[in-house]
PAFI-254494 format. One record per residue: x, y, z of N, C-alpha, C in turn; residue number from 1. Coordinates in pm, whole numbers, plus 50000, padded with zeros to 5 digits. Layout:
<recs>
     n_X     n_Y     n_Z    ca_X    ca_Y    ca_Z     c_X     c_Y     c_Z     n
       X       Y       Z       X       Y       Z       X       Y       Z   NUM
...
</recs>
This chain:
<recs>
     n_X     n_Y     n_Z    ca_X    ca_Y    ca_Z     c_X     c_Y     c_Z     n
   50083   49880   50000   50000   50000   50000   50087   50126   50000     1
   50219   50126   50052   50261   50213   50083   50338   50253   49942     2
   50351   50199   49843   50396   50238   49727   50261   50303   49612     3
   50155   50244   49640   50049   50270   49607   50008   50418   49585     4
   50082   50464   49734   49996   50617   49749   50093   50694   49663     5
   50256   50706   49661   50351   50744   49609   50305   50721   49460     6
   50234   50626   49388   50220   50601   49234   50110   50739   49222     7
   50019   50710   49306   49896   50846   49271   49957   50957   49295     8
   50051   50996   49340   50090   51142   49382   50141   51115   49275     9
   50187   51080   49183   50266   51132   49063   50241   51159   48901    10
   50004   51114   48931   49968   51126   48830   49948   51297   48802    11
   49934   51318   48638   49962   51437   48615   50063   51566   48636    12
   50166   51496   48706   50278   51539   48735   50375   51528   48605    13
   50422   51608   48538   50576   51578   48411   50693   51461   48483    14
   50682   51373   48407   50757   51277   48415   50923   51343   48529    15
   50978   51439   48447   51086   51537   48466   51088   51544   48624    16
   50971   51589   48679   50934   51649   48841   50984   51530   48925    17
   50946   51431   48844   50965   51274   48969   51045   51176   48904    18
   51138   51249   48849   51210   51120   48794   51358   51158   48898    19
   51392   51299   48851   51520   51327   48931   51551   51270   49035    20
   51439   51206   49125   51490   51138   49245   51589   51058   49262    21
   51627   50992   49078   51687   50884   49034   51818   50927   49019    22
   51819   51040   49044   51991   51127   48945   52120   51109   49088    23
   52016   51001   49207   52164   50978   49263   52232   50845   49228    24
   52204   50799   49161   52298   50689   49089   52440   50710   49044    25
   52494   50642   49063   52647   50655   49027   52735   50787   48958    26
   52770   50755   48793   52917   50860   48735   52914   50823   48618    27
   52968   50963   48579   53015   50946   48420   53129   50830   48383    28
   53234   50825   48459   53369   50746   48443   53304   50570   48409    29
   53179   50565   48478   53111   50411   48505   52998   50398   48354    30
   53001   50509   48298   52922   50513   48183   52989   50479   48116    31
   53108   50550   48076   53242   50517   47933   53316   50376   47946    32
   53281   50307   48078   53320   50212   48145   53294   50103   48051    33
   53374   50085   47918   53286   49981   47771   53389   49915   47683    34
   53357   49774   47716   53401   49683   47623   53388   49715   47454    35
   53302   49801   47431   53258   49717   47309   53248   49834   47136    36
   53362   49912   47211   53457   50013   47074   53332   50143   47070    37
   53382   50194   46971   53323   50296   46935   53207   50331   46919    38
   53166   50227   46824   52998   50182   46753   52962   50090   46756    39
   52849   50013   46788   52809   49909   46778   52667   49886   46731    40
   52636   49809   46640   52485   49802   46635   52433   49634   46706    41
   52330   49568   46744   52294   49483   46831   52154   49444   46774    42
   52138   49349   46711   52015   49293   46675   51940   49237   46747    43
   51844   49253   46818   51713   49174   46897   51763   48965   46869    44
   51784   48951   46709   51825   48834   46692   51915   48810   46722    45
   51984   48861   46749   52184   48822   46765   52216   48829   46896    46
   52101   48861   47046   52123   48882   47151   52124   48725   47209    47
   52245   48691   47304   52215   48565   47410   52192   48588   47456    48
   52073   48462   47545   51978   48458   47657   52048   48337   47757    49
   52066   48380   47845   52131   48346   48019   52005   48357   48085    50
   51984   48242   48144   51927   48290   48345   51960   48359   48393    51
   51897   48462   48435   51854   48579   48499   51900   48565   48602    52
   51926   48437   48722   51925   48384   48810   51893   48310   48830    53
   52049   48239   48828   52076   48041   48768   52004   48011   48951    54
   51981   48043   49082   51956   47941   49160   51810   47877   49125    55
   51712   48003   49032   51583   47914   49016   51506   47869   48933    56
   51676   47808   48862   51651   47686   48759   51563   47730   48631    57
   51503   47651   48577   51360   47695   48506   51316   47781   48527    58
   51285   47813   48633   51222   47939   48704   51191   48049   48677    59
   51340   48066   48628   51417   48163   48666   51413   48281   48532    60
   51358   48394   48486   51339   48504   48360   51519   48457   48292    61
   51447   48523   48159   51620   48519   48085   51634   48605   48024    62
   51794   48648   48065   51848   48765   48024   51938   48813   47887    63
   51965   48892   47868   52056   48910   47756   52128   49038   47797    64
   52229   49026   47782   52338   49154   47776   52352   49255   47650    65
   52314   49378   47649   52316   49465   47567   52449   49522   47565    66
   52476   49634   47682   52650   49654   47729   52670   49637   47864    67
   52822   49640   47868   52842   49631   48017   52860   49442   48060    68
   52871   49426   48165   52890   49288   48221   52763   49284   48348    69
   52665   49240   48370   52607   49263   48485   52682   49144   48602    70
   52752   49098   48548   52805   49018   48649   52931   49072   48704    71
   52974   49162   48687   53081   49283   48669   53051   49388   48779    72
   53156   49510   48725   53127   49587   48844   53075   49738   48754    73
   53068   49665   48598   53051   49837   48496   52925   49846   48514    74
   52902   49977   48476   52761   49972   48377   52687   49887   48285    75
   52582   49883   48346   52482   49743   48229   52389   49779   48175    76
   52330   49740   48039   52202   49731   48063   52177   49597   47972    77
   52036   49547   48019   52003   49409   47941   51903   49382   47946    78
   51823   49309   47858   51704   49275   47852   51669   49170   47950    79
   51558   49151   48001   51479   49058   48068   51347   49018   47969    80
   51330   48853   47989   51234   48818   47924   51157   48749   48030    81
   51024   48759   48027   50932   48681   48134   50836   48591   48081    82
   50818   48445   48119   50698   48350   48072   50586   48430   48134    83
   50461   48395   48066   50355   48453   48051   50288   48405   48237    84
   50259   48488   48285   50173   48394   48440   50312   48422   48553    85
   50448   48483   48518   50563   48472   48627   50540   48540   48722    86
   50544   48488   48818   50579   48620   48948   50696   48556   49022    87
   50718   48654   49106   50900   48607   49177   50846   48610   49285    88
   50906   48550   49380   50878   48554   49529   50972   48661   49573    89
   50893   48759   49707   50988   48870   49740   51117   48857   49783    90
   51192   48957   49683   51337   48962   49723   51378   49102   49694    91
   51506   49116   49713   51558   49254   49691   51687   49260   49588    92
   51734   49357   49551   51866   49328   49510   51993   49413   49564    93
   52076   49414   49505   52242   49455   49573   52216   49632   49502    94
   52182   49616   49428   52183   49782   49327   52066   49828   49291    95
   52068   49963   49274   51931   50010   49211   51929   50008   49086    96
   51812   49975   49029   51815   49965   48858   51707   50032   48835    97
   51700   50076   48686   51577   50081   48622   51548   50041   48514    98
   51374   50073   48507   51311   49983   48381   51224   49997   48303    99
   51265   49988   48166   51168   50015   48071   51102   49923   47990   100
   50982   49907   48007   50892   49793   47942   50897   49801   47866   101
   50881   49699   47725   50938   49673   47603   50834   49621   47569   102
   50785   49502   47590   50660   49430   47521   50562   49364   47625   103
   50459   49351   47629   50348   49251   47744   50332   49307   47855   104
   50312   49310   47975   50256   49384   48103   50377   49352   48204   105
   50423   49445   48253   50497   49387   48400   50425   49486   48555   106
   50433   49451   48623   50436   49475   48792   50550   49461   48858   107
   50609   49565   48910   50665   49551   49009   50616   49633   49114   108
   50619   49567   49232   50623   49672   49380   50590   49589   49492   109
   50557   49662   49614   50546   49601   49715   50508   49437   49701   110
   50514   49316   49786   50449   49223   49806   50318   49187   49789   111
   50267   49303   49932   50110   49316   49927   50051   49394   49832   112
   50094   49516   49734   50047   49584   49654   49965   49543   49562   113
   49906   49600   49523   49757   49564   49396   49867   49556   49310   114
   49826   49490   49181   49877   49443   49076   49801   49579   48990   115
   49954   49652   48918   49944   49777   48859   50004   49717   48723   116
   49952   49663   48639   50007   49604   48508   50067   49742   48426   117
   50180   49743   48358   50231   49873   48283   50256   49793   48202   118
   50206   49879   48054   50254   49821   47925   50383   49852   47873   119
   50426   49843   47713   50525   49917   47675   50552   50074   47695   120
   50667   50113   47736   50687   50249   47722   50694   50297   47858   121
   50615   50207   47960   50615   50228   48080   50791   50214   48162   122
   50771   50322   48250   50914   50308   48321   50906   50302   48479   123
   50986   50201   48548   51025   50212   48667   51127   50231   48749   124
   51164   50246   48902   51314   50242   48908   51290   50111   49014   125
   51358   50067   49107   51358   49950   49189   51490   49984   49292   126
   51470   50091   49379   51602   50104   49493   51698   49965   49522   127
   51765   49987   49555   51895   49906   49608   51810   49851   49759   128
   51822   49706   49805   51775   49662   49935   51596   49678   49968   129
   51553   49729   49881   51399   49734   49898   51314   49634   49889   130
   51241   49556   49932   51182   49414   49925   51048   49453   49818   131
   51055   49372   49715   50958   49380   49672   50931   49210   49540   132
   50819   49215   49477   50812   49109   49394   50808   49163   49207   133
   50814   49084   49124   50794   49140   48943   50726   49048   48928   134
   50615   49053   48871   50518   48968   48781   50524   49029   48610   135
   50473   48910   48518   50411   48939   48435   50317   48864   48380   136
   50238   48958   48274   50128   48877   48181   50140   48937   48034   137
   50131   48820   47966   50106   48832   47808   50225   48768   47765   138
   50176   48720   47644   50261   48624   47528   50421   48629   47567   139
   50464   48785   47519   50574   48850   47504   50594   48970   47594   140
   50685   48903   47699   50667   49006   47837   50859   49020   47811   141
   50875   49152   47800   51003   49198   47747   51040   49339   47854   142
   51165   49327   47917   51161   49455   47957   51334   49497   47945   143
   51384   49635   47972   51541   49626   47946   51539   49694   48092   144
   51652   49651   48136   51706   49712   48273   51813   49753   48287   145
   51869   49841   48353   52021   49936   48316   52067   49971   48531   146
   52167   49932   48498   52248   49962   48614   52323   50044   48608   147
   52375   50098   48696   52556   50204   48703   52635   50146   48732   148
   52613   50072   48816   52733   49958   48868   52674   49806   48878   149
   52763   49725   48893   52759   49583   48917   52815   49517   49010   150
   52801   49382   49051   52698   49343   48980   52595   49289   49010   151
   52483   49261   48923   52372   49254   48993   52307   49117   49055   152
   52290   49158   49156   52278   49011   49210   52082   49038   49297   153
   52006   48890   49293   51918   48912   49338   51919   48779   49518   154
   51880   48884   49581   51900   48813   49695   51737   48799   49817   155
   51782   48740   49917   51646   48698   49981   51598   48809   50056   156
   51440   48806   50084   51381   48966   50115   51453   48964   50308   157
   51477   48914   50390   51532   48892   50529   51646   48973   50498   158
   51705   49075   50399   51819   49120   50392   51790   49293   50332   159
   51657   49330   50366   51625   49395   50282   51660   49501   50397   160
   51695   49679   50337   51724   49742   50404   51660   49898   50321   161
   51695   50007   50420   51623   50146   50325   51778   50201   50346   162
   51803   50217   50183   51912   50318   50135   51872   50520   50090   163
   51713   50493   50145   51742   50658   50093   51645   50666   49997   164
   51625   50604   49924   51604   50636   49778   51435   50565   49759   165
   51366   50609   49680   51206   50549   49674   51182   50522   49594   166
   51116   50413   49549   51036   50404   49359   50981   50471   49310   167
   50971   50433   49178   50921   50518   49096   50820   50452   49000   168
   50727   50438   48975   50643   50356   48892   50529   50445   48778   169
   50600   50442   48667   50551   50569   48580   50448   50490   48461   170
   50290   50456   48478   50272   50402   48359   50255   50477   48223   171
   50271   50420   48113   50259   50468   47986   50177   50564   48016   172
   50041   50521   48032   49975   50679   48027   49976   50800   48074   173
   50085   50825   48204   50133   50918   48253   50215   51001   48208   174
   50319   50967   48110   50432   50966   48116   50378   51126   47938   175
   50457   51247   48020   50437   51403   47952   50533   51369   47820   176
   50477   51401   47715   50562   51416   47592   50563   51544   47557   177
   50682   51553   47498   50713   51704   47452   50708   51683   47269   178
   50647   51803   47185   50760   51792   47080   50799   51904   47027   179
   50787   51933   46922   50874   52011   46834   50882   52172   46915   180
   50735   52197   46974   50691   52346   47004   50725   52362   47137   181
   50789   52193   47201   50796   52247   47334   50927   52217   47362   182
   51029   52182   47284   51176   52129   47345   51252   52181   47201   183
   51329   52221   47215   51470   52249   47170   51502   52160   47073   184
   51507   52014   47138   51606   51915   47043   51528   51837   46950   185
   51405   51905   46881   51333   51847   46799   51309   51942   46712   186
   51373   51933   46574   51312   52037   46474   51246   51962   46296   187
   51094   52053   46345   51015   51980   46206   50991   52085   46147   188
   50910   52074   45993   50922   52155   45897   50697   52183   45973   189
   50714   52292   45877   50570   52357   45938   50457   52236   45893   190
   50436   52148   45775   50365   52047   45749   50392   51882   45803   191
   50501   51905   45876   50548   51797   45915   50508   51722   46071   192
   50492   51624   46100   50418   51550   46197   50551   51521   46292   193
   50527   51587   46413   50619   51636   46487   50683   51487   46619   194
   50824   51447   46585   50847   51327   46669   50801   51397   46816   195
   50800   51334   46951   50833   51340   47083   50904   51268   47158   196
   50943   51364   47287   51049   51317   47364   50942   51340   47495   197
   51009   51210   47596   50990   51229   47756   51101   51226   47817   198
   51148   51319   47940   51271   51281   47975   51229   51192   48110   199
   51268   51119   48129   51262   50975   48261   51346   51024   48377   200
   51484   51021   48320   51569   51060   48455   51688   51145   48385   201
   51806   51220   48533   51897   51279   48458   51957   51269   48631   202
   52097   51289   48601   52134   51274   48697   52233   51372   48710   203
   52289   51404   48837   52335   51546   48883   52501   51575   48857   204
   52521   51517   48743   52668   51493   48698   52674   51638   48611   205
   52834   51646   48594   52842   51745   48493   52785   51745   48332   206
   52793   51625   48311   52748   51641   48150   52598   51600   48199   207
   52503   51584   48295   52365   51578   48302   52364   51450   48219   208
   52417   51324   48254   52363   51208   48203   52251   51187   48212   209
   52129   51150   48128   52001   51155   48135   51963   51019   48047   210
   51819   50960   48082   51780   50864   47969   51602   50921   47939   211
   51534   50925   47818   51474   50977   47760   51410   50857   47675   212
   51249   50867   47628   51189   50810   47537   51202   50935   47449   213
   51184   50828   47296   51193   50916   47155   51078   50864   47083   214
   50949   50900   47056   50818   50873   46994   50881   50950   46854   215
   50862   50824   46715   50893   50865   46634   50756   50846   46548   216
   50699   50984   46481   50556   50895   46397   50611   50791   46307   217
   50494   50731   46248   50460   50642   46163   50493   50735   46013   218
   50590   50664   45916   50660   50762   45792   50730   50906   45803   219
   50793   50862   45957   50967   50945   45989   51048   50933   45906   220
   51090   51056   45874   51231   51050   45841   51326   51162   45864   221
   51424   51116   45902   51558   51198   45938   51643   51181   45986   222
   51687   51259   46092   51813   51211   46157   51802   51279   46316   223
   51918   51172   46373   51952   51178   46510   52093   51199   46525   224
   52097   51324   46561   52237   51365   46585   52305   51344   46733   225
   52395   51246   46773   52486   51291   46885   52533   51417   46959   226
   52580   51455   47087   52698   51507   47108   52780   51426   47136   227
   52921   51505   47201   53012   51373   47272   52941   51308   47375   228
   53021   51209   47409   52992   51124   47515   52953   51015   47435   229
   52931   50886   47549   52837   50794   47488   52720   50829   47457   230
   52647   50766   47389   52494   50749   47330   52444   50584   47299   231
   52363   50578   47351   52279   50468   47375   52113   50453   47333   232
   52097   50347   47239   51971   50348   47220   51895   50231   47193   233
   51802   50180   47272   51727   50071   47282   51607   50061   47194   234
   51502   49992   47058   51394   50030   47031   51331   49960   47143   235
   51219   50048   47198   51075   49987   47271   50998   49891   47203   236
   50907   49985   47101   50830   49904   47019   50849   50022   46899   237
   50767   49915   46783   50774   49952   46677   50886   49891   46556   238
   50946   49945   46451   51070   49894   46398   51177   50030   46301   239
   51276   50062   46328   51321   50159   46250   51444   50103   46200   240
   51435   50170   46018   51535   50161   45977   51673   50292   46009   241
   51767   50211   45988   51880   50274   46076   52012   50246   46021   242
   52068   50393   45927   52205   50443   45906   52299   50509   45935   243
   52396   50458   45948   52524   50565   46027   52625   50526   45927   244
   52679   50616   45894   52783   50607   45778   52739   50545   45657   245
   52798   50413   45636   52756   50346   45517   52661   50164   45549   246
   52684   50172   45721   52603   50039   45740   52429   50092   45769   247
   52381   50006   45737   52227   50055   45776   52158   49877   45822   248
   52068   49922   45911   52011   49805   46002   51865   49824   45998   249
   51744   49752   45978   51700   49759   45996   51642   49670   46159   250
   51589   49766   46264   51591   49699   46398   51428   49719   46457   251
   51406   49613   46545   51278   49559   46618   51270   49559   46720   252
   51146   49596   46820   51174   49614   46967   51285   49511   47018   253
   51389   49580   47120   51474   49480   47194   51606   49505   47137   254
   51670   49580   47042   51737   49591   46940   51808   49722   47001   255
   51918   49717   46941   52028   49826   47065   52120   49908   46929   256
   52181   50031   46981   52274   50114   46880   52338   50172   46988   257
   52482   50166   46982   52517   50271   47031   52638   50364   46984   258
   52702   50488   47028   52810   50512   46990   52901   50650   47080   259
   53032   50636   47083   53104   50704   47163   53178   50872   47065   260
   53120   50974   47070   53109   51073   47047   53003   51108   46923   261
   53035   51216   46887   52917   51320   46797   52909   51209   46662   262
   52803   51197   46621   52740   51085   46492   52610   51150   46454   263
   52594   51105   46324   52447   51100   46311   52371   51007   46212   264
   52234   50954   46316   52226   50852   46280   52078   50871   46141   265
   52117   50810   46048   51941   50842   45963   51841   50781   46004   266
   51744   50769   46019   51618   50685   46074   51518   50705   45948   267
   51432   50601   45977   51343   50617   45871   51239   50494   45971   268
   51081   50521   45988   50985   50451   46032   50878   50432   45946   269
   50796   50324   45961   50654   50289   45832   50587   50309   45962   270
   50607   50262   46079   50503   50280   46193   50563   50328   46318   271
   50447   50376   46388   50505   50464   46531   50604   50364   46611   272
   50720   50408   46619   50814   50382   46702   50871   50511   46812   273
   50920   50350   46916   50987   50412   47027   51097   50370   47081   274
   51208   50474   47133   51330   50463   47144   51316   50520   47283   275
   51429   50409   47340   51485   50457   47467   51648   50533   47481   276
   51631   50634   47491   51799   50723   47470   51847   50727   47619   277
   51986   50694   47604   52033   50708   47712   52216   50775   47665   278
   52214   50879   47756   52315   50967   47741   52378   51068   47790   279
   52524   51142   47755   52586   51233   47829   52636   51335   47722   280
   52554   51439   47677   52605   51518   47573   52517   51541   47477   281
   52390   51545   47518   52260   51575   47409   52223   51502   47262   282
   52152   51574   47264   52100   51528   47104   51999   51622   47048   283
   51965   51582   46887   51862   51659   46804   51842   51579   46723   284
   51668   51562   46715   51658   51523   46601   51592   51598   46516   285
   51618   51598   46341   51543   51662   46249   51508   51586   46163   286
   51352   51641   46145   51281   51552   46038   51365   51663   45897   287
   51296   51527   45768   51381   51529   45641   51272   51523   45545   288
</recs>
């Protein structure tokens, strides 16, 4: 119940107002913290799936590594997949993470809490030591989760403790979009059908590391420009085609890009897509 009341205080509120709570997470140094070169692109198909947490067997959701090592001490983020009907028995974990729903319904929160199903697009955070349970329902229950540090380990709720920090449980329909008329880093032509952005979180570093949804309409086209820093980008749902230099990908929810300074990437969509950005050094996109 007690997470319950915290979810209603945050309806009609800008995503922005209640996300910052999140901006005490780690560092920039733990962001650049990367195996995996300059550029990389990451196919939904080409991702391995690991137990989530080999003690419960079958049980147990399966994961995939996007970047980072979660068994490590870097920065992660990775997909989680859930059988249709899962719930976990309460536990906590070693780190705070967060999470963005990708495909099918998830719940997380208290034990006793009502079951608050969030679809795609929906975001949560999950404090470090907080006892709580994850369920899901539907076919294709997909979500990506991102750490600062590692690694992540899930442990029994008898260990659970308060670090400070509170959830956050933002469903899709809450969640404030901006576009062209109300943010800076979106520029469309006067007949043109204007992408949107939500910002989720940002954290109190010098370059304002932040992660952000990107609502792209249905017959987008243009581009996504970098600054320095890393840049990171997950599709939610939907499917976009996707050029940087001379390789081009076409990618499907679950599907990853990333790259380490200023780029720009072309996009092109047949249907509404959504991107999860995560980054230190801005961005713009312009329709074409």
């Amino acid at each position: 119940m007690k997470k319950l009341i915290k979810k209603n205080a945050l309806i009609g509120l800008p995503v922005v107002a209640v996300t910052m709570l999140s901006s005490l997470l780690s560092n920039v140094a733990a962001e650049e913290k990367s195996d995996e070169g300059d550029s990389a692109v990451v196919a939904l198909a080409d991702v391995k799936w690991t137990p989530l947490n080999k003690a419960r067997g079958d049980a147990s959701p399966q994961a995939a590594t996007l970047w980072g090592d979660r068994a490590g001490d870097a920065a992660t983020g990775f997909l989680v997949k859930f059988k249709d009907g899962f719930s976990s028995p309460p536990h906590i974990h070693n780190v705070t993470y967060r999470g963005v729903v990708i495909s099918g319904l998830i719940h997380n929160d208290d034990p006793a809490a009502a079951k608050m199903w969030m679809p795609s697009s929906s975001y949560w955070t999950q404090p470090a030591g907080e006892n709580h349970i994850t369920a899901a329902k539907g076919e294709n229950n997909m979500a990506l989760i991102e750490i600062d540090s590692g690694p992540y380990l899930v442990l029994p709720s008898d260990k659970a403790t308060d670090n400070g920090e509170r959830p956050i449980n933002v469903h899709e329909s809450n969640i404030v979009w901006q576009d062209a008329t109300e943010t800076t880093r979106i520029e469309v032509g006067a007949s043109q059908k204007s992408p949107q952005m939500a910002l989720l979180w940002m954290k109190a570093d010098q370059a304002r590391t932040n992660g952000s949804l990107l609502k792209l309409p249905a017959g987008f086209q243009g581009e996504l420009r970098t600054g320095k820093g890393r840049f990171r980008a997950v599709v939610v749902n939907g499917q976009v085609a996707m050029q940087q230099d001379e390789k081009s990908s076409k990618l499907v929810a679950g599907s990853y890009f990333t790259h380490l300074g200023a780029t720009v990437y072309r996009l092109k969509t047949e249907k509404e897509t959504v991107l999860y950005l995560r980054h230190a050094g801005g961005y713009r996109v312009v329709a074409k």
